[in-house]
N, C-alpha and C positions, 0 to 999 in steps of 0.2 A: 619583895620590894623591887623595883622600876628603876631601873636604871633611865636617867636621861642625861644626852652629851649637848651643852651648849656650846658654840662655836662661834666666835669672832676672833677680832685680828688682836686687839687691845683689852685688859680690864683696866682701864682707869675710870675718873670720873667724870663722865660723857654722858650726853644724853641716853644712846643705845645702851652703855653697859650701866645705867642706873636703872633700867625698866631692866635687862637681865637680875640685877641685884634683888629690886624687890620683888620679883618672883622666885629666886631663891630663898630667901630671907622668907616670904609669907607661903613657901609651899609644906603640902604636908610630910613631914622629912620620914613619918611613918611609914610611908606608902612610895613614897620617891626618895633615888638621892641624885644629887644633880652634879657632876661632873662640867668642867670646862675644857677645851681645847682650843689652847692661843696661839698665835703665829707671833710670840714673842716672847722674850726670854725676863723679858723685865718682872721685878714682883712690885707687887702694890698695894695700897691699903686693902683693895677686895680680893685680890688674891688671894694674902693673908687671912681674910676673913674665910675665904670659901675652905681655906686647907686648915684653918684653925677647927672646923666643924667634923674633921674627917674626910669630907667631901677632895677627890680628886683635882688639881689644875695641870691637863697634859700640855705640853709646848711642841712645838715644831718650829723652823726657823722661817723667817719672814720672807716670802715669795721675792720682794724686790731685791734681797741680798742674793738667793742662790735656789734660783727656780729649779734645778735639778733637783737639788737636796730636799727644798722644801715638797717637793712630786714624790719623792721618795720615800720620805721619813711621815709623809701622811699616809701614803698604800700601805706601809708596814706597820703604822697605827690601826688601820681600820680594819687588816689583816687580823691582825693579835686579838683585838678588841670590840671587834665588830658584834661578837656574839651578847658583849655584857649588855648591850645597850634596846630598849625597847625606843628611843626615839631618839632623831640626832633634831636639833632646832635654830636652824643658822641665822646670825641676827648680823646683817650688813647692810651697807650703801650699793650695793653694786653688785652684778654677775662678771666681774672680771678674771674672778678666782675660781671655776665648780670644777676641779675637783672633789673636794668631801663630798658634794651631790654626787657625784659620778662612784666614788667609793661608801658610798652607804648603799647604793642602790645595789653595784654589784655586790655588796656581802650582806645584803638582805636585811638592812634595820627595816623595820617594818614601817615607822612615823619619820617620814623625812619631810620637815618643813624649812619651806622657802623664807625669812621673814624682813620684808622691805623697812629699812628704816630711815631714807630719803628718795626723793625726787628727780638728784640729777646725781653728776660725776665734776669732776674737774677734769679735762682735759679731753682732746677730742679721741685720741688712742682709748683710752678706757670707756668714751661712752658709747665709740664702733665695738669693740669688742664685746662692752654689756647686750648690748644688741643682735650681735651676732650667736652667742652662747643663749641669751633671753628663752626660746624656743627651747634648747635640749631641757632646758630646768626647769621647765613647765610640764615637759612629760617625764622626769623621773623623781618627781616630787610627789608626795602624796597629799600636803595642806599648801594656800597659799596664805600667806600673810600679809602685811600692811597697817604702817601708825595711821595712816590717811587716803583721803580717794586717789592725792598724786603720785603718793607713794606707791601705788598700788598699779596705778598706770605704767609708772618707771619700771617696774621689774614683771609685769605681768602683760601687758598692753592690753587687749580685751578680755583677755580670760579673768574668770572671776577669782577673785580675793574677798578674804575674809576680812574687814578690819580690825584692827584689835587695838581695845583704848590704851592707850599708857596712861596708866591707873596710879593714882600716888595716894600715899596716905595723909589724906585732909586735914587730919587733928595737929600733922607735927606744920603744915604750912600755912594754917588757920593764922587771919590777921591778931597780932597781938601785942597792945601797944605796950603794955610794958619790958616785955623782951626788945621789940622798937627802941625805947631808954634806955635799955639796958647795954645796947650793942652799940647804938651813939656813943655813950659815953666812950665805951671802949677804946672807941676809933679815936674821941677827942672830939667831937662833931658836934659843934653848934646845933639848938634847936632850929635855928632862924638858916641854916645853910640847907641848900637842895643837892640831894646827894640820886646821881642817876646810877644806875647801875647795868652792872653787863654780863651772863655768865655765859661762856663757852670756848671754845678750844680754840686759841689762835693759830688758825687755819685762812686760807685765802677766803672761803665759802661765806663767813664769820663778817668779813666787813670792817674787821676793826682801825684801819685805817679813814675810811668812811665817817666811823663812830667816832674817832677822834676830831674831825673836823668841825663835824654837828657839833661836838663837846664845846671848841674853839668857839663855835660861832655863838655856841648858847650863854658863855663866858661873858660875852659882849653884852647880850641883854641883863644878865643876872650874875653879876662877879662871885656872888657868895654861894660856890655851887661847887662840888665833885665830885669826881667818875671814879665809882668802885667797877674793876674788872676784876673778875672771880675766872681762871683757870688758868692754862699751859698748854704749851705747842711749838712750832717750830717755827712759828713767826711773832714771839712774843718780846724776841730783842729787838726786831726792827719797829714793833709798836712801841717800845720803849723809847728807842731812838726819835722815833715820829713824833711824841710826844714832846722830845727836848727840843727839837726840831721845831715844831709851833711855838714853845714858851709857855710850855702849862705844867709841863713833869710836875711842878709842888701841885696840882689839882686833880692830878693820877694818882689811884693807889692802885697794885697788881698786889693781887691777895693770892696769885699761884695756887694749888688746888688746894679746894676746903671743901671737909666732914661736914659742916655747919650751914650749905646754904640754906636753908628752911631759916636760920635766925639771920643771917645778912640781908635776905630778903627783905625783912622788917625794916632795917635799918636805911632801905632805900625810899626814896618817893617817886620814882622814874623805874619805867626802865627798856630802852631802847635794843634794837634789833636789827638793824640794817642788811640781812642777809642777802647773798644774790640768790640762793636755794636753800630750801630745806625740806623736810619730810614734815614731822609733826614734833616739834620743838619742843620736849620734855620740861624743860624748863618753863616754858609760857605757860604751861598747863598751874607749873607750882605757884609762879607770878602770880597769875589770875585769881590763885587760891588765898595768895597772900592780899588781896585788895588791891595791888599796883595796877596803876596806869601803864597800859603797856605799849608803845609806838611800835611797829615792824612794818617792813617792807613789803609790798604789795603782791613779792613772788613768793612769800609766804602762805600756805593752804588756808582758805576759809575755814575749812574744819577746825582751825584751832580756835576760834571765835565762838569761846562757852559760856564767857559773861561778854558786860558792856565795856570791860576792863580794855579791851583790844579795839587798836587801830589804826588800820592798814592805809600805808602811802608810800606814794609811788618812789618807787627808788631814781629813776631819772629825776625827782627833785633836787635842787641844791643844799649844800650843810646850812646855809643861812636860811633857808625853806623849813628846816627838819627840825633845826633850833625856834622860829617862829611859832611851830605845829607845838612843841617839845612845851615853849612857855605856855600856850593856847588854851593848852587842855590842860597845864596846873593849875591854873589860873584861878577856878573854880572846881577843881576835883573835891571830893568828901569821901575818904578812902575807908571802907568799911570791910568786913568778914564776908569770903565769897562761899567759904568751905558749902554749903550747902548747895548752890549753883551746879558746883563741879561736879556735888556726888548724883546730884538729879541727872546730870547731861551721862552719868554712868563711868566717870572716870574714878571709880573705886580700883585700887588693887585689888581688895577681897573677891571682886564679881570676875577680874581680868583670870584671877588665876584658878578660880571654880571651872572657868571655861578653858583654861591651856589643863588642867587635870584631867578633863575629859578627854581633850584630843591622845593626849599621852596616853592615856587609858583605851586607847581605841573605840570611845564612845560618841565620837565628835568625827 
């Protein structure tokens, strides 16, 4: 059996470590077993999951606490442990950290992939640095990856990358309106109320100050309306705040991270995106699958556009623009089952992980 070591900073429930998830989750555990290495100490529901299988989750401590220690405590990782592994497969935003590229290389993992899962950085320090490192980790790398063409740019620049779809399994995000009912009720949610919705990590990149505006403004056209936000981050007091701050808090609900988005989708009939960047948004892919109308931001990648669901405007718009656009295209929407759209355009998990099999396998 195959050893393989995935490698990110976080497992929660994000876009990047749901595509790690369900390559774990559908690989063949006969033939592979799939190991993690965090740069963080926290446990979590997939953590849990990954060490409930058997499967390893090693930790190191997070680069911004104790850069020494964390330089340290990974050479003496890949020292020990170098030999178990047949491929290490780095799944980030950024070359700010290489590192483990630098220590697979010198202790000889044979499959080192590079694997881009956005487009920019926050901040100008980390995106001179991504830049400056970009070059070493293009020659001690053996695969390149990328969710998108921009992603692909951001961490590779001309050199060639592989795309790789973030593949989801269709059947569980397939529209379904009785689930739809079922999830309403839950909530308490009117048939006649428009309920938008939003999942991702309140983070700066994320917008969701933004989104709350558009929310305010789309309030004014349509009173009987609210904003499901689905995750967690380090900016998700001061969206709170922001919210009480406008006079809407009673038309916010923060669902904090949920198991469940495949059925909350249902229950939404929007669902916006205002990003300033991203790579190729896990989530729009499930949206799409779900039937939702999807509004996002213009610096969002074309490649995410696999149905008619998607539609991109310009972020320099106003929230009174974005709410206009937002009622525009309710207006007249007829929201139907996209599951098959998705699987034609190849965003199967089953084909995504046939093809990371191979690579690991040294046939790719």
């Amino acid at each position: 059996m195959k050893k393989i070591l995935f490698i990110s900073q976080y497992l929660q429930r994000a876009g990047t470590e749901a595509f790690m998830m369900n390559v774990f989750r559908g690989i063949d555990h006969s033939r592979f077993q799939v190991d993690f290495l965090l740069y963080s100490w926290e446990d979590t529901d997939y953590s849990k999951e990954v060490e409930a299988t058997g499967c390893k989750v090693w930790r190191v401590p997070c680069r911004r606490e104790s850069p020494f220690r964390w330089y340290k405590e990974l050479y003496m990782f890949f020292k020990t442990h170098a030999h178990e592994y047949s491929a290490v497969h780095y799944n980030g935003n950024g070359l700010t950290a290489i590192a483990p590229f630098i220590f697979a290389y010198i202790f000889r993992i044979p499959v080192r992939i590079a694997h881009s899962h956005n487009s920019s950085s926050a901040g100008f320090h980390n995106k001179l640095l991504h830049i400056l490192q970009r070059s070493l980790v293009k020659r001690i790398t053996t695969h390149h990856f990328a969710c998108s063409s921009a992603a692909a740019k951001w961490f590779f620049g001309k050199a060639p990358a592989v795309i790789i779809k973030n593949g989801i399994d269709t059947e569980r995000f397939a529209f379904n309106p009785q689930t739809r009912q079922t999830i309403r009720a839950t909530f308490n949610i009117s048939p006649s109320t428009t309920v938008i919705g939003h999942v991702g990590r309140f983070e700066p990149e994320k917008n969701h100050t933004f989104l709350l505006d558009i929310f305010a403004a789309y309030l004014q056209l349509h009173p009987d309306a609210l904003l499901l936000l689905v995750g967690i981050g380090r900016l998700m007091d001061d969206t709170k705040a922001k919210a009480q701050q406008l006079g809407i808090a009673e038309k916010v609900i923060f669902l904090g991270e949920r198991s469940d988005v495949n059925q909350l989708l249902q229950a939404m009939d929007c669902f916006i995106m205002p990003s300033t960047f991203e790579g190729q948004p896990f989530v729009l892919i499930e949206a799409q699958c779900a039937g939702l109308p999807c509004i996002v931001s213009d610096v969002v990648n074309s490649d995410i556009c696999l149905t008619d669901n998607i539609h991109r405007y310009p972020l320099e718009k106003s929230p009174a623009e974005w709410a206009q656009e937002t009622a525009h295209l309710l207006a007249d929407y007829h929201r139907k089952d996209e599951s098959d759209s998705i699987l034609r355009k190849g965003y199967s998990i089953k084909r995504t992980i046939e093809y990371l099999e191979n690579v690991y396998d040294s046939k790719q």
